[in-house]
Biopython code that builds the backbone (N, CA, C, O; Angstrom):
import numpy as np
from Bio.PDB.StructureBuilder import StructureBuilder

atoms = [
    (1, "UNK", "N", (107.224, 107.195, 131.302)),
    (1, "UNK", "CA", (106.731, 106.593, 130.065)),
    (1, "UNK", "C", (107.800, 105.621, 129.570)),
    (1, "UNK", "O", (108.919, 106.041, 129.278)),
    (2, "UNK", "N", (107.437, 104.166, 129.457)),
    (2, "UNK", "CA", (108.470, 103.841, 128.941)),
    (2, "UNK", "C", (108.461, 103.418, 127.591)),
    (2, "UNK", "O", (107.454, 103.342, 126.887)),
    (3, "UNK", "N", (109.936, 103.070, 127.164)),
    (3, "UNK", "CA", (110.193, 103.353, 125.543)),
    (3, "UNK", "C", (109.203, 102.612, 124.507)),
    (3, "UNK", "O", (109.242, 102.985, 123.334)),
    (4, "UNK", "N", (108.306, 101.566, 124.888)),
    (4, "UNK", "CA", (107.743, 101.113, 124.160)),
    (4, "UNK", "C", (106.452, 101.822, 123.331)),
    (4, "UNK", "O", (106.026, 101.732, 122.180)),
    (5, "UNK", "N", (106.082, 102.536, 124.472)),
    (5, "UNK", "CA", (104.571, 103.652, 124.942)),
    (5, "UNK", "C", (105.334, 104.874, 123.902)),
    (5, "UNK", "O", (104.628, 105.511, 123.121)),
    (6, "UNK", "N", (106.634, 105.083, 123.977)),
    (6, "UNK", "CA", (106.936, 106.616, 123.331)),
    (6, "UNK", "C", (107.397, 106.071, 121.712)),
    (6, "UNK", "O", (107.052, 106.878, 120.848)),
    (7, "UNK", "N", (107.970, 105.088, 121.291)),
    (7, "UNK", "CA", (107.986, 104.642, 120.025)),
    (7, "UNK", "C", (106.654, 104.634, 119.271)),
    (7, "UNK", "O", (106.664, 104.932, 118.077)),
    (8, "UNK", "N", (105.263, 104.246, 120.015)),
    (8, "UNK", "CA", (104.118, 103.706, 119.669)),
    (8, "UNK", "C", (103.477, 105.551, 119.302)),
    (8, "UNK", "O", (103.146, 106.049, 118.226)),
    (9, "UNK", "N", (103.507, 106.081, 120.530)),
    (9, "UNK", "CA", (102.954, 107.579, 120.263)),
    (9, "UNK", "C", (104.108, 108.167, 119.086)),
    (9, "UNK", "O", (103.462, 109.067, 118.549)),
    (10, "UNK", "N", (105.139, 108.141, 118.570)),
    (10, "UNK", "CA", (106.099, 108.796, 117.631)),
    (10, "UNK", "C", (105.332, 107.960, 116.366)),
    (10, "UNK", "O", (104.708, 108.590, 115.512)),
    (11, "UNK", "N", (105.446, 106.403, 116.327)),
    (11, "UNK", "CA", (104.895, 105.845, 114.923)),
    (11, "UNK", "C", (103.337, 106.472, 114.754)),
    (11, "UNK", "O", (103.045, 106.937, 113.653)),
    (12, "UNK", "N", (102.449, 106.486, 115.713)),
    (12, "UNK", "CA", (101.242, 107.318, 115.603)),
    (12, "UNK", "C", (100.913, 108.442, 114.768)),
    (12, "UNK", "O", (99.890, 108.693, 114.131)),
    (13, "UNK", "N", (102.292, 109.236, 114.942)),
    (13, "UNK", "CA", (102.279, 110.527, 115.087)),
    (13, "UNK", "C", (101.539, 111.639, 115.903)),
    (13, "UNK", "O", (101.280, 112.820, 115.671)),
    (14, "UNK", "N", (101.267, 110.668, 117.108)),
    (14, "UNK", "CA", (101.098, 111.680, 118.572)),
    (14, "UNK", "C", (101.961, 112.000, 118.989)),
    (14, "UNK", "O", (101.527, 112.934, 119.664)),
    (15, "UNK", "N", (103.364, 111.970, 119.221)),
    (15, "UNK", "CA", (104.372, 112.724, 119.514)),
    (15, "UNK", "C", (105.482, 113.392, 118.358)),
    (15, "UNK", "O", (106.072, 113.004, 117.349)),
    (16, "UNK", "N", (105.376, 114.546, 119.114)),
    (16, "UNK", "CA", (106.218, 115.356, 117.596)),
    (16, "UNK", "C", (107.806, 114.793, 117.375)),
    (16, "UNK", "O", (108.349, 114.445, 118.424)),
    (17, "UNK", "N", (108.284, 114.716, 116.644)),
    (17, "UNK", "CA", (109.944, 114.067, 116.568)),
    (17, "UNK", "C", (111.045, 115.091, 117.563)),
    (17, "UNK", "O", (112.137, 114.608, 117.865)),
    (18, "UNK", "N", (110.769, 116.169, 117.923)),
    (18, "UNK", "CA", (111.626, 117.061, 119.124)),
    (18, "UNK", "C", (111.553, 116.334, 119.920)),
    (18, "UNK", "O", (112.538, 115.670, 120.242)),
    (19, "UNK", "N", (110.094, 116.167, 120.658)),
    (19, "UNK", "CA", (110.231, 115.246, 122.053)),
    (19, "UNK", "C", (110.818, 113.941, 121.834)),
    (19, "UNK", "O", (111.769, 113.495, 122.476)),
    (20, "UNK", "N", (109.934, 113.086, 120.477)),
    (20, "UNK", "CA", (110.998, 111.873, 120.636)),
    (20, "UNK", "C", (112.397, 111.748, 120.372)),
    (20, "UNK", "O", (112.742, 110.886, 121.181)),
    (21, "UNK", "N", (113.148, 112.002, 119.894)),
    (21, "UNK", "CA", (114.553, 112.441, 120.035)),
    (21, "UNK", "C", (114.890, 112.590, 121.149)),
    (21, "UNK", "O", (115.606, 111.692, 121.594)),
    (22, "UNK", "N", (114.479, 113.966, 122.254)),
    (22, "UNK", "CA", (114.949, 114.192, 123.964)),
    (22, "UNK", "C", (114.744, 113.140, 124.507)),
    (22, "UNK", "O", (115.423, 112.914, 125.508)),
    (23, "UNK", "N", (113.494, 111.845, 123.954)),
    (23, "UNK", "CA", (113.255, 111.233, 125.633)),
    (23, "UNK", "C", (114.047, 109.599, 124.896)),
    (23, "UNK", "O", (114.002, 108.588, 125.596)),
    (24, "UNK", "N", (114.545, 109.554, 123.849)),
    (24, "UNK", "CA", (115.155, 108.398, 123.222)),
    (24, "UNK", "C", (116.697, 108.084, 123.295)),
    (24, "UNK", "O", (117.254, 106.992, 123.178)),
    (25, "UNK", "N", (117.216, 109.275, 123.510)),
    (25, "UNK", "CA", (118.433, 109.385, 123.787)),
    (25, "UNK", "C", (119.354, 108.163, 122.936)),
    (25, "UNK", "O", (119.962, 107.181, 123.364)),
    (26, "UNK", "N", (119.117, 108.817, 121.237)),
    (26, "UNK", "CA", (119.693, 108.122, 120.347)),
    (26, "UNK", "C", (120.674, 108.670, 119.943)),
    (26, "UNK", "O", (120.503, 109.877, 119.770)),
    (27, "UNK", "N", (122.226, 108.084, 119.576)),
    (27, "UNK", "CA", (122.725, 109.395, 119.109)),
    (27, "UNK", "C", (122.572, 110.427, 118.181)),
    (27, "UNK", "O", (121.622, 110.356, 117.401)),
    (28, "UNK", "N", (123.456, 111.517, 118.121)),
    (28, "UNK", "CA", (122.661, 112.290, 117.107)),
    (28, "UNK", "C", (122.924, 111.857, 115.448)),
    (28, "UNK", "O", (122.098, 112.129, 114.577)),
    (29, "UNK", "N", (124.061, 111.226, 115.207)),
    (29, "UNK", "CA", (124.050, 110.864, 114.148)),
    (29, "UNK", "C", (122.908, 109.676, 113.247)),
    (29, "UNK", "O", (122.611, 109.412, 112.082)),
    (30, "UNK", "N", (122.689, 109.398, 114.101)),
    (30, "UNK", "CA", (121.239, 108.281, 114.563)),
    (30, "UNK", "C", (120.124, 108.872, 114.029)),
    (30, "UNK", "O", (119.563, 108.552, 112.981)),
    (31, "UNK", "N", (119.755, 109.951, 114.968)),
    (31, "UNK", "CA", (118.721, 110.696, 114.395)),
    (31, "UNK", "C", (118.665, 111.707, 113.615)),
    (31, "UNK", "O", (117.653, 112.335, 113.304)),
    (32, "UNK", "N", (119.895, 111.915, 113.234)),
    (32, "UNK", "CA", (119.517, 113.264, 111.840)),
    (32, "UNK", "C", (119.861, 111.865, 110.509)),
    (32, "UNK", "O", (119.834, 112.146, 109.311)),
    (33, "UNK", "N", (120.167, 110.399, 111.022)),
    (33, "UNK", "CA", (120.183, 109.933, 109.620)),
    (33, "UNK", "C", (118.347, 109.478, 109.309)),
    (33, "UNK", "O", (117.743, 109.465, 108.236)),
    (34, "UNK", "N", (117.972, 109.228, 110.365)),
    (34, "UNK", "CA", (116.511, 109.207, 110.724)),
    (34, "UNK", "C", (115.532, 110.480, 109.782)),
    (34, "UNK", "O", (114.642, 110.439, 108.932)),
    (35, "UNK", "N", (116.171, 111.379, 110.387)),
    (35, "UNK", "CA", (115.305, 112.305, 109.945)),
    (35, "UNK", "C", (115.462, 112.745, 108.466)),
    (35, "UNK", "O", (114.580, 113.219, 107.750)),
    (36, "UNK", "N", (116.708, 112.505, 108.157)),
    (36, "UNK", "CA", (116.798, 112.889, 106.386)),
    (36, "UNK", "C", (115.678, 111.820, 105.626)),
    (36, "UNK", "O", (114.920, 111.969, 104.668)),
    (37, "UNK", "N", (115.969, 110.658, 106.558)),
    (37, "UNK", "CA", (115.562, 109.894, 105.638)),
    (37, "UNK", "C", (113.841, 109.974, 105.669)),
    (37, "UNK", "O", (113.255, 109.720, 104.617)),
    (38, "UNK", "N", (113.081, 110.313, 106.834)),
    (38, "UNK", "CA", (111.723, 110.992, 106.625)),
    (38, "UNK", "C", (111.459, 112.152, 105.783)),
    (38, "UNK", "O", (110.526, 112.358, 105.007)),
    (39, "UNK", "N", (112.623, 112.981, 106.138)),
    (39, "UNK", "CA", (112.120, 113.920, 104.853)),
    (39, "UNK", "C", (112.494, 113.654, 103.375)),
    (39, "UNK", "O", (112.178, 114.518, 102.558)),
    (40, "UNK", "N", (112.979, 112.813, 103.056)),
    (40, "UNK", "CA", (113.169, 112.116, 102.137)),
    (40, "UNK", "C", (111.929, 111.603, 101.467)),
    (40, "UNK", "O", (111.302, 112.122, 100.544)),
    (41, "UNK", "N", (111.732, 110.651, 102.013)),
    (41, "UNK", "CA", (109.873, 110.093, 101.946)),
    (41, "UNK", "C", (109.285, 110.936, 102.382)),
    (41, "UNK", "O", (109.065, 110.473, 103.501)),
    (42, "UNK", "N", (108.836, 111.866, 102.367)),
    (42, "UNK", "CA", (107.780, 112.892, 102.374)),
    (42, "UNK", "C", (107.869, 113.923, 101.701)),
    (42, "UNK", "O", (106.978, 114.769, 101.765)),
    (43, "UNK", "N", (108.882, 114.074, 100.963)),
    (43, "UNK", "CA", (109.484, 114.653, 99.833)),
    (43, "UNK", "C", (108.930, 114.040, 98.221)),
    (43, "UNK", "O", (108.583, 114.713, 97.251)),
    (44, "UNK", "N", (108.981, 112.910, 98.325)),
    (44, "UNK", "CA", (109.036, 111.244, 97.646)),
    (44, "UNK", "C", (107.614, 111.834, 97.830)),
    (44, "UNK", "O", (107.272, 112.736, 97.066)),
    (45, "UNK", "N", (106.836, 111.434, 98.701)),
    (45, "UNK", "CA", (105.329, 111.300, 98.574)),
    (45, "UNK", "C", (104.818, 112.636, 97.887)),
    (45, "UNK", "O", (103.982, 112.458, 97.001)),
    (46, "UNK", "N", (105.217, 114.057, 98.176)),
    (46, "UNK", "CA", (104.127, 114.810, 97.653)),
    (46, "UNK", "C", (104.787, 115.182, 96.433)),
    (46, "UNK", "O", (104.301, 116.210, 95.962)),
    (47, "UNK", "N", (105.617, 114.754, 95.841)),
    (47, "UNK", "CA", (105.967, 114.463, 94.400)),
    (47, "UNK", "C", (104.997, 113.680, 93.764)),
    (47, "UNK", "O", (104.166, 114.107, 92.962)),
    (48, "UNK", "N", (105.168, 112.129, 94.272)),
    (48, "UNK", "CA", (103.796, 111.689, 93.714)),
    (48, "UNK", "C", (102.690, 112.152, 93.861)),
    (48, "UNK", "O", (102.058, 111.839, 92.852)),
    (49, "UNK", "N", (102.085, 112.705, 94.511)),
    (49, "UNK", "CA", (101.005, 113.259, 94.875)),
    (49, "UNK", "C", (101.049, 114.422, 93.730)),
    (49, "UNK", "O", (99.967, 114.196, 93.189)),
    (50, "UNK", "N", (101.515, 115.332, 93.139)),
    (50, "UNK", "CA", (101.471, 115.853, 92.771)),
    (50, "UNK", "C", (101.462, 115.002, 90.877)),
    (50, "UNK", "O", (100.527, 114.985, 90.076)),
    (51, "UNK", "N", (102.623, 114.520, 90.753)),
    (51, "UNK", "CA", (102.289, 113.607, 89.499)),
    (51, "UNK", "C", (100.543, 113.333, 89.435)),
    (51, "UNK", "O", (99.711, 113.917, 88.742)),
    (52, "UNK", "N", (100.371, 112.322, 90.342)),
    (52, "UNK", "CA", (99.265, 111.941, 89.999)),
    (52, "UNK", "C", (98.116, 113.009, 90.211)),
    (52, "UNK", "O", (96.979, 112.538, 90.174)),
    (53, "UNK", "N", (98.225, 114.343, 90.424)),
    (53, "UNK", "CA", (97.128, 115.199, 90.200)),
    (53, "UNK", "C", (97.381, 115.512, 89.038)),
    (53, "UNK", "O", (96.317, 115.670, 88.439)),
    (54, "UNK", "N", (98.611, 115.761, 88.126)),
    (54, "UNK", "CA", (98.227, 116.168, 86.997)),
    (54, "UNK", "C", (97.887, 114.725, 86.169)),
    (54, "UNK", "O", (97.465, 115.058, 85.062)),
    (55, "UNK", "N", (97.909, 113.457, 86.274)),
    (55, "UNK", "CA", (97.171, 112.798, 85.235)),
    (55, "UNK", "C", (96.069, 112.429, 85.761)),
    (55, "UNK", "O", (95.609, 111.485, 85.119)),
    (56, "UNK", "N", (95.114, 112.865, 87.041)),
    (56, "UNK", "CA", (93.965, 112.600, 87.084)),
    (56, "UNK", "C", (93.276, 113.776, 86.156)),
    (56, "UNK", "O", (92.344, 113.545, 85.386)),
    (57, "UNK", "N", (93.821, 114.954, 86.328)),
    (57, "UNK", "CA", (93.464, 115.784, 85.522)),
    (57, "UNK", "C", (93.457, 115.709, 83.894)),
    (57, "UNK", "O", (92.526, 116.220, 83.272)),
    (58, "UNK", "N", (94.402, 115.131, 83.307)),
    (58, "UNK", "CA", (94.489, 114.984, 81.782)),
    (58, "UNK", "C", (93.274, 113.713, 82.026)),
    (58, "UNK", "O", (92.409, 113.838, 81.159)),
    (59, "UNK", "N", (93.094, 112.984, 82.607)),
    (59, "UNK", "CA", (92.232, 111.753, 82.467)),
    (59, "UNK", "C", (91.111, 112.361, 82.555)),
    (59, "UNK", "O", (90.356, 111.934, 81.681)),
    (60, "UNK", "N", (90.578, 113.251, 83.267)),
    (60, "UNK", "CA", (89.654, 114.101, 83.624)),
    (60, "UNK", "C", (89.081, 115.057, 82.250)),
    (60, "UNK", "O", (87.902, 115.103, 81.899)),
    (61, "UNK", "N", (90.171, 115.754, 81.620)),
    (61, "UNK", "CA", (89.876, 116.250, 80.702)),
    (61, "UNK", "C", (89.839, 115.273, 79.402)),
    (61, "UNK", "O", (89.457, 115.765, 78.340)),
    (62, "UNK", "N", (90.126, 114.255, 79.438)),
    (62, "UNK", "CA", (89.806, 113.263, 78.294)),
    (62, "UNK", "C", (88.647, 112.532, 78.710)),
    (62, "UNK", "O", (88.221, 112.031, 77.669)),
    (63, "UNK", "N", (88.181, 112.321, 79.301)),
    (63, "UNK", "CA", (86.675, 111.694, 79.381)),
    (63, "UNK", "C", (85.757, 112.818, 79.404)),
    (63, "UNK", "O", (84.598, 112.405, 79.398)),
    (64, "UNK", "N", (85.852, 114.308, 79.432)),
    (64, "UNK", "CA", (85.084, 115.454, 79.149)),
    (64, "UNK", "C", (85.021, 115.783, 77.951)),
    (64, "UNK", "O", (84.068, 116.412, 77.492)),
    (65, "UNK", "N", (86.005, 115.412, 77.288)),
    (65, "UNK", "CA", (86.354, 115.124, 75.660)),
    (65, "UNK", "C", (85.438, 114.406, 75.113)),
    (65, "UNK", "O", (84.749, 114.875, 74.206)),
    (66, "UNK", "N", (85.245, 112.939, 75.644)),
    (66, "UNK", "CA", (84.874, 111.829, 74.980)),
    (66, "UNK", "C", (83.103, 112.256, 74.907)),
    (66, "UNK", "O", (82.359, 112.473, 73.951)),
    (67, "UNK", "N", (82.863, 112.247, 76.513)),
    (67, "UNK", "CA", (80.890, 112.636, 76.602)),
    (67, "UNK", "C", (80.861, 113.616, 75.815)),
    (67, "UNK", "O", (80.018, 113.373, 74.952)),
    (68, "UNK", "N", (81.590, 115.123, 75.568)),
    (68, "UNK", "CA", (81.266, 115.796, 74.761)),
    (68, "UNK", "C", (81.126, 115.216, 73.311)),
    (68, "UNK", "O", (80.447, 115.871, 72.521)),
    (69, "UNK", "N", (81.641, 114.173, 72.932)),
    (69, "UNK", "CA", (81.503, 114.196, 71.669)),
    (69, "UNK", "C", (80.373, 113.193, 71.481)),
    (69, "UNK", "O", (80.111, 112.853, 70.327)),
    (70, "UNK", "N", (79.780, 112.759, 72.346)),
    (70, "UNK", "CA", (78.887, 111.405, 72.240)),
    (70, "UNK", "C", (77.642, 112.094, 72.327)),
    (70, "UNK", "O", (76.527, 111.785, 71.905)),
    (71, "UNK", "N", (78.073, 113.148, 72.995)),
    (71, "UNK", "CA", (76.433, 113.941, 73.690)),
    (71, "UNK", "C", (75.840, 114.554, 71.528)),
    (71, "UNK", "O", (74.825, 114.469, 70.837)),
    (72, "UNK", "N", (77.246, 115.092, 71.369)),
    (72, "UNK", "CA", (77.107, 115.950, 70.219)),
    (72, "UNK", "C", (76.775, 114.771, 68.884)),
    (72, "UNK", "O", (76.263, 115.032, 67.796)),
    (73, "UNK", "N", (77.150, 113.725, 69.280)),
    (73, "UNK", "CA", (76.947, 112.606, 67.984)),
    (73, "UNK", "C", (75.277, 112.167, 67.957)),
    (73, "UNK", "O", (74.494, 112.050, 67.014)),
    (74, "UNK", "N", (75.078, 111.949, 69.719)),
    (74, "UNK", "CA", (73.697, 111.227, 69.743)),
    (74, "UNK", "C", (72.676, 113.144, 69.103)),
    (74, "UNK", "O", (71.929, 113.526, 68.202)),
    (75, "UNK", "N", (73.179, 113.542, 69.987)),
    (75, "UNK", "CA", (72.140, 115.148, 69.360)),
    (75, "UNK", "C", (71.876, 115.348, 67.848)),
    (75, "UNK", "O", (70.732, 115.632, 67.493)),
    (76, "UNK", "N", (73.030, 115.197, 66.791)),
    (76, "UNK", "CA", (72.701, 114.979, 65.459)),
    (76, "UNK", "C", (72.010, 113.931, 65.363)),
    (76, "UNK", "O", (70.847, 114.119, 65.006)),
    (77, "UNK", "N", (72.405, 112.606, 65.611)),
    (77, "UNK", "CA", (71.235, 111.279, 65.614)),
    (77, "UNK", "C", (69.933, 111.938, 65.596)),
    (77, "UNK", "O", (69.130, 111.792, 64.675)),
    (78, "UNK", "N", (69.745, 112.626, 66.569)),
    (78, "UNK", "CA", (68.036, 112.823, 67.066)),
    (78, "UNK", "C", (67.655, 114.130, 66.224)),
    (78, "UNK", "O", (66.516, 114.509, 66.495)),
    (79, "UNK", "N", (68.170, 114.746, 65.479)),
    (79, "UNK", "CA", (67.838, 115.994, 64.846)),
    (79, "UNK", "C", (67.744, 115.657, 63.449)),
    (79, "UNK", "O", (67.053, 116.331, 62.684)),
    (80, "UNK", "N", (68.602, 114.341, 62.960)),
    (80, "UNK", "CA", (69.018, 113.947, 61.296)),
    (80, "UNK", "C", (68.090, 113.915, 60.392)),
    (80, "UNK", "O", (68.323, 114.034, 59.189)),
    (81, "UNK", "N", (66.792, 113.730, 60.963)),
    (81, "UNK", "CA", (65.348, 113.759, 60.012)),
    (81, "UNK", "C", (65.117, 114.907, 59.514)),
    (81, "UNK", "O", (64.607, 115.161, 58.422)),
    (82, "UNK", "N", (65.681, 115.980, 60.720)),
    (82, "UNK", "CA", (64.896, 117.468, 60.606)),
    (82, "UNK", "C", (65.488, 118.250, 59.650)),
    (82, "UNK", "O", (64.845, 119.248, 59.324)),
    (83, "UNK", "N", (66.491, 118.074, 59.142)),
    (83, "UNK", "CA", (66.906, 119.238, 57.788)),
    (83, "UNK", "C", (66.278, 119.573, 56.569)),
    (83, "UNK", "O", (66.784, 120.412, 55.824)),
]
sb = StructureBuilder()
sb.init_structure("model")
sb.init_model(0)
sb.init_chain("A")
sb.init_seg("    ")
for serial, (resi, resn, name, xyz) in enumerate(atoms, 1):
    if name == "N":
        sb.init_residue(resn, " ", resi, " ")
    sb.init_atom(name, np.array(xyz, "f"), 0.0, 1.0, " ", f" {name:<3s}", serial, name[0])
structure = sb.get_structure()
């Protein structure tokens, strides 16, 4: 396999980072600065990922807010004759 074919399957993520490391023969300081720095960004990402679940959620619960109160405004509208 040559290195072009095994860079392409590693950026894919068809090859796991063990094998690419053995068949790259980078040094190791090379690749553990490599690898901090992926887990770094993927660290980074499900942080955000997580931020943004809790303000889809407050956004979520504020527009459940809002119809509730529109549902409850138009419902008096339509009842206001009847007292």
């Amino acid at each position: 396999m040559d290195k072009f074919e095994i860079e392409r399957l590693h950026d894919e993520g068809l090859m796991p980072d063990w094998a690419y490391y053995q068949q790259v023969k980078k040094p190791w300081y090379v690749a553990m600065r490599e690898q901090e720095t992926k887990f770094q960004e993927e660290i980074k990402l499900r942080q955000e990922k997580k931020e943004q679940a809790v303000i889809d959620q407050k956004q979520q619960e504020q527009i459940e807010k809002q119809v509730e109160d529109i549902i409850e405004k138009a419902i008096d509208n339509l009842f206001k004759g009847f007292e």
